[in-house]
C-alpha positions as a printed Julia matrix, in Angstrom:
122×3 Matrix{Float64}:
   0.0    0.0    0.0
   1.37   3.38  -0.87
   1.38   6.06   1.81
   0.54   9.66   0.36
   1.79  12.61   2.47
   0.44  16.25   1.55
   2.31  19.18   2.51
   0.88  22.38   2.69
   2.46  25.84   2.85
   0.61  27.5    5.66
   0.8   30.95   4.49
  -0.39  29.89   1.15
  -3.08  27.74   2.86
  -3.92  30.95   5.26
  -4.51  33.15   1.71
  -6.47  30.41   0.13
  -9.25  30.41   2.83
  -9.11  34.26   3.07
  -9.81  33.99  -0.93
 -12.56  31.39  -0.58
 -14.05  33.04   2.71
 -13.74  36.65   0.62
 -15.47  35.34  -2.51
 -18.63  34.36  -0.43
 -19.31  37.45   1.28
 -21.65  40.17  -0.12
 -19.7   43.6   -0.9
 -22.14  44.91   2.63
 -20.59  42.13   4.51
 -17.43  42.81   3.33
 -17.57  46.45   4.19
 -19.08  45.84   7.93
 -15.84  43.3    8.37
 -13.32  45.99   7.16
 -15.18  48.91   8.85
 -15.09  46.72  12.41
 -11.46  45.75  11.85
 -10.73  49.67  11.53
 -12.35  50.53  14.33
 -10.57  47.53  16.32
  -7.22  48.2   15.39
  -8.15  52.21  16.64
  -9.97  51.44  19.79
  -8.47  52.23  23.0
  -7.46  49.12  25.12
  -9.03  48.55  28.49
  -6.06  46.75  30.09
  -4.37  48.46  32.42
  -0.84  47.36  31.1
  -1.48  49.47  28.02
  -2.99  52.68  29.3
  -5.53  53.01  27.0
  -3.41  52.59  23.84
  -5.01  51.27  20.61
  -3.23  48.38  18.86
  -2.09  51.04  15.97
  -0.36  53.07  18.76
   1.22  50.03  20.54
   2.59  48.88  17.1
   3.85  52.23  16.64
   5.09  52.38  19.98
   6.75  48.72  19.58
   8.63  49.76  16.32
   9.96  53.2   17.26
  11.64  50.84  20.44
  12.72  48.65  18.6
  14.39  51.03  15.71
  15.9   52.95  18.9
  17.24  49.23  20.49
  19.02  48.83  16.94
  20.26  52.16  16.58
  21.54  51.91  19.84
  23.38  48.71  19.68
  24.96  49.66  16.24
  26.34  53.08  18.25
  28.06  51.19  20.88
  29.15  48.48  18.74
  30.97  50.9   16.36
  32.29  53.4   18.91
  34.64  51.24  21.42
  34.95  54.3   23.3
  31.41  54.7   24.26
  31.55  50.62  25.13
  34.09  51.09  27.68
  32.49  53.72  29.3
  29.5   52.18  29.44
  31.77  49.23  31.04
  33.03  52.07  33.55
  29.74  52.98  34.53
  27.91  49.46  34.9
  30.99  48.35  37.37
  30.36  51.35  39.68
  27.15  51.39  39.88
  27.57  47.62  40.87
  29.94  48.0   43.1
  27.93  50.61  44.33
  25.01  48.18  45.03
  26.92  45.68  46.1
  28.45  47.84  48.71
  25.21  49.34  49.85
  23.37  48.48  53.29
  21.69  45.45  52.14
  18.5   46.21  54.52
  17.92  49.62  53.07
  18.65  48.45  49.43
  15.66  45.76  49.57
  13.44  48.57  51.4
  14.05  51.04  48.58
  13.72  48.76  46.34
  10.52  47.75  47.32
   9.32  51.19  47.91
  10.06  51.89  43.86
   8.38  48.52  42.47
   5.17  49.66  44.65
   5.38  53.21  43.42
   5.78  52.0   39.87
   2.5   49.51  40.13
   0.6   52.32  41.17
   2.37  54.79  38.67
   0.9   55.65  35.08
   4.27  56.14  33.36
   4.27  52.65  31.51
C-alpha cells in the first residue's frame, strides 16, 4: 500500500481560505468586516498594562523601540569608546550596590516597584 503525504504551505493555505471566505461574502458584509477591523485596530485598550493605547499606537510604539534598540546597539558596537564607558559605569554602579546596606537596598527597592505599580508612566 502506498502512503501519500500532503504538505501544505501554511501561508499559502492561510490566503487560500481568506480567498474562498472573501469570494462568499456580499460587498455589505465585506464592508461591515473591514469597517469593524478599523475601528478595532483604533480602539483604545481597556487593560491596564497598556494605558488606553489602541493596537495602531502600541505597534507604533513597539517599532519606534525597537528602531531605537538597533540604533543603539549599532552606536556602541561601532564606537569602542562609548563601550568602555559604558563598562566604567555598569561596574560602579555595581559596586555601588553591592556595597550598599543590604537592609535599606531591599526597602528602597521595594518602595520603587510599589510606586511603579501604582504609577501611570508605563
Amino acid at each position: 500500500m502506498t502512503n501519500v503525504s500532503l504538505q501544505l504551505d501554511p501561508v499559502a493555505l492561510r490566503e487560500a481560505t481568506t480567498q474562498a471566505i472573501m469570494g462568499i461574502l456580499t460587498p455589505e458584509v465585506r464592508a461591515q468586516i473591514i469597517q469593524t477591523a478599523i475601528s478595532a485596530i483604533l480602539k483604545p485598550s481597556t487593560n491596564s498594562w497598556e494605558k488606553g493605547k489602541s493596537p495602531l499606537e502600541l505597534a507604533f510604539e513597539n517599532a519606534v523601540n525597537d528602531v531605537a534598540r538597533q540604533e543603539a546597539k549599532k552606536y556602541i558596537a561601532d564606537d569602542p569608546s562609548v563601550s568602555e564607558r559604558l563598562r566604567d559605569l555598569l561596574r560602579k554602579c555595581a559596586d555601588k550596590v553591592l556595597s550598599a546596606d543590604q537592609d535599606k537596598l531591599v526597602e528602597r527597592m521595594a518602595d520603587a516597584f510599589v510606586s511603579s505599580l501604582k504609577s501611570d508612566r508605563y
